[in-house]
C-alpha positions as CSV (number, residue, x, y, z in Angstrom):
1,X,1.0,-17.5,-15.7
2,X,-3.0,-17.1,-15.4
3,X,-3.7,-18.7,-18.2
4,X,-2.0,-21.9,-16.6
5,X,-5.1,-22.2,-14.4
6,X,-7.2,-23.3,-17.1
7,X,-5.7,-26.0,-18.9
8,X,-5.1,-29.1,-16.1
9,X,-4.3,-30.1,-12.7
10,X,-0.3,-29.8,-13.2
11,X,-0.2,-26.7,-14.9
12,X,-2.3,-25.3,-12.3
13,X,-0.3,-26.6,-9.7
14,X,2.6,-24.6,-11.7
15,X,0.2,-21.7,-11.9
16,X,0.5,-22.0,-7.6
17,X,4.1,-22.2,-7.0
18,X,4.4,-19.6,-9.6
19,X,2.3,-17.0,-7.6
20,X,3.4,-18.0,-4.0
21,X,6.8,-17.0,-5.5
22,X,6.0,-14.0,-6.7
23,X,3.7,-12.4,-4.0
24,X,6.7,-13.2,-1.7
25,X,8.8,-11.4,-4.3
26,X,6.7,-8.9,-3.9
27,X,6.2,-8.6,-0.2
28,X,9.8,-8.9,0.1
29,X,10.4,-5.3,-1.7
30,X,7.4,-3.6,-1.0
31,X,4.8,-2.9,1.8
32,X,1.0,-4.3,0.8
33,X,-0.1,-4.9,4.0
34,X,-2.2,-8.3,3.2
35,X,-2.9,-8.1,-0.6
36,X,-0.1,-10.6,-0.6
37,X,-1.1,-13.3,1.9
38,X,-4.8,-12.6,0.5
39,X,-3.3,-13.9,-2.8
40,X,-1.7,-16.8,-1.5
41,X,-5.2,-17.9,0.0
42,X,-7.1,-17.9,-3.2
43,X,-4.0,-19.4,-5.0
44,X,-4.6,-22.2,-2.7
45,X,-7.8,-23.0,-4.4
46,X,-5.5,-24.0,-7.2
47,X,-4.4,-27.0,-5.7
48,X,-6.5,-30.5,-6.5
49,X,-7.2,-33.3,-4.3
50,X,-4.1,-35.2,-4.9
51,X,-1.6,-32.5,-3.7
52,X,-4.0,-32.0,-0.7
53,X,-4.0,-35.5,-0.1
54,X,-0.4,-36.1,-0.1
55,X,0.2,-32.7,2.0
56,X,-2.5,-33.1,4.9
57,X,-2.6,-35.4,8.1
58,X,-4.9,-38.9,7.6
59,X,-6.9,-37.5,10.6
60,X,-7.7,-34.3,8.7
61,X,-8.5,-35.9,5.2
62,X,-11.0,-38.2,6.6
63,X,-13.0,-35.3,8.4
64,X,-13.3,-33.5,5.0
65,X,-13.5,-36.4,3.1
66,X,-16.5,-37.4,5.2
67,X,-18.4,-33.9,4.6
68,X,-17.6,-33.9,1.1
69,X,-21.4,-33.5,-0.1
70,X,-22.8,-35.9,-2.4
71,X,-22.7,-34.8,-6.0
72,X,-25.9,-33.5,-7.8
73,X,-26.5,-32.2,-11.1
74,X,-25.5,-28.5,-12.1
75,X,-28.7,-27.4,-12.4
76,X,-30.1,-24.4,-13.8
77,X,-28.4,-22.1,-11.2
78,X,-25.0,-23.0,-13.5
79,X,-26.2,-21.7,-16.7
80,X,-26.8,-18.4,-15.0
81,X,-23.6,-18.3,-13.4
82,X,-22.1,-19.0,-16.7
83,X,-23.9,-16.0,-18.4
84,X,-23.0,-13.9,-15.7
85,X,-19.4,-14.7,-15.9
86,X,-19.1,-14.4,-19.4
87,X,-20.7,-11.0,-19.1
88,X,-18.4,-9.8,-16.3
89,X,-15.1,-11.3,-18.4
90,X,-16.7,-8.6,-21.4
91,X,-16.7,-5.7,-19.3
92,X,-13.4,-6.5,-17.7
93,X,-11.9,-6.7,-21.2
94,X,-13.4,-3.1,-22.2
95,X,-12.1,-1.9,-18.9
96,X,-8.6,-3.4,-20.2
97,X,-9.0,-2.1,-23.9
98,X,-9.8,1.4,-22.3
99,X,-7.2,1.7,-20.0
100,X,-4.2,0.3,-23.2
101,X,-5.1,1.8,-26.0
102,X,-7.3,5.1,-24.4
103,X,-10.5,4.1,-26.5
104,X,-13.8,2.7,-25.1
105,X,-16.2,0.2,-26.7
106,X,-19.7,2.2,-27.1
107,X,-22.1,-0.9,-25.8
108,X,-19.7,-2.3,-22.9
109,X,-18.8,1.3,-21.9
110,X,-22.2,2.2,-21.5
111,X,-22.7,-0.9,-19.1
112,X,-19.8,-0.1,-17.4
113,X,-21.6,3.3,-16.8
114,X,-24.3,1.6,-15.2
115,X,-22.8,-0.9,-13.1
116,X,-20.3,1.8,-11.6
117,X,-22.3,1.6,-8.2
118,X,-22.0,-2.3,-7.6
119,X,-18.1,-1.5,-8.2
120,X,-17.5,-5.1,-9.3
121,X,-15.4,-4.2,-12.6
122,X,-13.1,-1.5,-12.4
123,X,-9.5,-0.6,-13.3
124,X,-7.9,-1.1,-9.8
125,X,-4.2,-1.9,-10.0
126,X,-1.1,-1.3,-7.6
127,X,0.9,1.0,-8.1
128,X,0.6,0.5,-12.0
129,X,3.1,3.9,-12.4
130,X,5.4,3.8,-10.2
131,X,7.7,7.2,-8.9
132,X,11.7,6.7,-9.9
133,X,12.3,9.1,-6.9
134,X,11.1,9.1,-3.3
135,X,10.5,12.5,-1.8
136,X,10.1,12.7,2.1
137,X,8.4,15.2,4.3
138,X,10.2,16.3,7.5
139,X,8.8,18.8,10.3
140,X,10.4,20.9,12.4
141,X,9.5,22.9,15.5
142,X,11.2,25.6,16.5
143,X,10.7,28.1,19.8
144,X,12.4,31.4,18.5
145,X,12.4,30.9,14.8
146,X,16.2,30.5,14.7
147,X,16.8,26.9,15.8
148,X,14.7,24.0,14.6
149,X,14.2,20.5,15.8
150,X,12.9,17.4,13.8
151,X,9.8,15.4,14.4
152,X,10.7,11.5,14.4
153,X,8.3,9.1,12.8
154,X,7.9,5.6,13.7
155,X,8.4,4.2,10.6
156,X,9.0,6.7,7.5
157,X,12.4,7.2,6.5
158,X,13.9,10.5,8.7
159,X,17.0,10.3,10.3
160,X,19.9,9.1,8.2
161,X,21.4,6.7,10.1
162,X,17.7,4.9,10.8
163,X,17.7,1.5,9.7
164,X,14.7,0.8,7.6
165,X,12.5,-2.6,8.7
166,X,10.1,-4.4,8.0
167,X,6.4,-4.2,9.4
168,X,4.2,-5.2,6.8
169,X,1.5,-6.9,6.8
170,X,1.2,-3.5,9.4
171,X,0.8,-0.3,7.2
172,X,0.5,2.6,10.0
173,X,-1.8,5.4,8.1
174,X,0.1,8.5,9.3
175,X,3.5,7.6,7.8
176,X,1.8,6.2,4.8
177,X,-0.1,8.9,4.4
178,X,2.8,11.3,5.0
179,X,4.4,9.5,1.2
180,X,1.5,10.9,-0.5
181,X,1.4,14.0,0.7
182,X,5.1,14.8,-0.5
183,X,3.4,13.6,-4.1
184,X,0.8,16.5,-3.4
185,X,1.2,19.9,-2.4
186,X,0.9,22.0,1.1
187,X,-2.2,23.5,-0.2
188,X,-3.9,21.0,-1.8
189,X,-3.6,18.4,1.6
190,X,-5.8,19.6,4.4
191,X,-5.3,16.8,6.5
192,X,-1.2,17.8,6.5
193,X,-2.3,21.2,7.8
194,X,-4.3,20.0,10.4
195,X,-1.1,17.7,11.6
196,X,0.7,20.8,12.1
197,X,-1.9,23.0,14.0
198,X,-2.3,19.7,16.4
199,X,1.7,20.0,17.1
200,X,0.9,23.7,17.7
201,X,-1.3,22.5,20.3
202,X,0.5,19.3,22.1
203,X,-1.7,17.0,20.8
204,X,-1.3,13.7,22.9
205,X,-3.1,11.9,20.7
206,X,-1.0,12.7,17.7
207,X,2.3,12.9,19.2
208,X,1.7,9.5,20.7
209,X,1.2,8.5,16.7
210,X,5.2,9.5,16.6
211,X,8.7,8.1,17.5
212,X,10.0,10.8,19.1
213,X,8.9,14.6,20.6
214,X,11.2,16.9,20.6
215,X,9.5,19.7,22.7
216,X,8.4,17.4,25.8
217,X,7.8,20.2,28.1
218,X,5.8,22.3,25.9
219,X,4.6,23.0,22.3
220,X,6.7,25.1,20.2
221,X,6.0,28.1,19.0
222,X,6.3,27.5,15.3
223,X,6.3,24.6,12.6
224,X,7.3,24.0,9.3
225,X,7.3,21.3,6.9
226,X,11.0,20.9,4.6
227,X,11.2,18.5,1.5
228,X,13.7,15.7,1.1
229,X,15.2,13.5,-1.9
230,X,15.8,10.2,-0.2
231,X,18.0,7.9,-1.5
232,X,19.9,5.0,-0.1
233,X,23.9,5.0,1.0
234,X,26.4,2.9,-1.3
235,X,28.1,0.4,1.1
236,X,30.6,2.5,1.3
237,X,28.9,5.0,2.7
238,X,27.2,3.1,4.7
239,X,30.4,1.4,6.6
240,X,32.2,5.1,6.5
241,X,29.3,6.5,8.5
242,X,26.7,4.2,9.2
243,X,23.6,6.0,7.4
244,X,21.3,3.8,5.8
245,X,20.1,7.1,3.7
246,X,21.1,10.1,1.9
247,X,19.2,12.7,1.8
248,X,19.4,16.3,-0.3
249,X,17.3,19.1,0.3
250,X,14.2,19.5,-2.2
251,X,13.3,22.8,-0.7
252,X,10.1,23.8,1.8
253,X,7.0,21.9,1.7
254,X,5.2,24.5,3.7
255,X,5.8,27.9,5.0
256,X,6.7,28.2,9.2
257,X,3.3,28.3,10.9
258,X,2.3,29.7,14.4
259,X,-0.5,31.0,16.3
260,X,-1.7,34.7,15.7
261,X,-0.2,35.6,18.9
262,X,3.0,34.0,18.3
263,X,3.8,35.7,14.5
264,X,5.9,33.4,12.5
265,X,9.6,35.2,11.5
């Protein structure tokens, strides 16, 4: 589909309604916040003057029309900008050949080395290895040890029976973060620590970042962090008992934490 862009003003236009279609696919199925409508503004560049022409009111096409400015000769500034662009299309195909076939090209990985800072060629893609199972994090509080209650998020999968929506081009950074840190371990995610001593404490500022606190009149005494398989409900399922998820424990995430003078069981 990219390479429609470069060969006229119909197959670009094709190149357009090919994109729009697919960065709705994608922000149909998945949560990007605004790569997608970012994508669908420069695709717009894609459309010429006769599409714009037919598409925008008169009033509007005689105001740009009358600040179109007046054309002038390339000038030296082109060549440069072509020399630069040909040199950025090489590195970006060693960054490609690199990141296929695991090998690097001596001369253009050398200036990749060099132009790391300016971070204008890299290897940046979403998601290009994507998980085939979705692990969720759930804490629990507890005040003797014995009986625990669950933490509520906002927007991360939880309870069963909570309906999953859609909030994108929002992308709240707790219960995004919380997706990664069920990729990682307890130890290795500091920030997932400090969540739980700030529950310890009452936090207001963090429990106002959740759906739900189940300890409204005080902090509990301990926490812990269990690890779920998510996966969704056939429609059976679904119409038998109304849970949009089922979910099979994946063990603990984190051992029960409490203050020194409240010993954890």
């Amino acid at each position: 589909m990219p390479w429609l862009i470069f060969i006229g003003p119909k197959p670009r236009r094709a190149a357009f309604v090919a994109t729009v279609l697919f960065q709705g696919m994608i922000g149909s199925t998945g949560n990007y916040t605004f790569f997608n409508l970012l994508t669908v503004v420069l695709a717009l560049s894609l459309l010429d003057d006769k599409v714009w022409r037919r598409v925008l009111p008169s009033r509007l096409r005689d105001i740009i029309t009358s600040a179109r400015p007046a054309q002038t000769s390339p000038g030296p500034g082109a060549k440069v900008r072509t020399a630069l662009g040909l040199a950025l299309l090489v590195l970006a195909v060693g960054t490609l050949w690199a990141t296929v076939f695991a090998a690097r090209l001596p001369g253009v990985d050398t200036a990749l080395r060099l132009l790391s800072p300016l971070e204008s060629v890299n290897s940046y893609g979403l998601f290009r290895v994507m998980t085939t199972t979705r692990q969720e994090i759930v804490i629990e509080g507890s005040d003797d040890g014995n009986s625990w209650r669950e933490y509520r998020f906002r927007y991360k999968p939880g309870e069963v029976t909570s309906r999953p929506g859609f909030i994108e081009p929002h992308q709240p950074r707790l219960d995004w973060q919380m997706w990664f840190a069920a990729l990682a371990t307890f130890r290795s995610t500091p920030w997932f620590q400090g969540l739980l001593v700030r529950l310890l404490q009452g936090s207001p500022d963090v429990l106002g970042l959740l759906a739900e606190n189940p300890f409204p009149d005080h902090p509990p005494r301990y926490v812990r962090a269990l690890l779920y398989d998510y996966h969704f409900s056939t429609w059976d399922e679904r119409r038998a008992t109304g849970a949009w998820w089922v979910r099979d424990s994946a063990g603990s995430y984190s051992p029960v934490l409490g203050f020194q003078d409240s010993p954890a069981p």
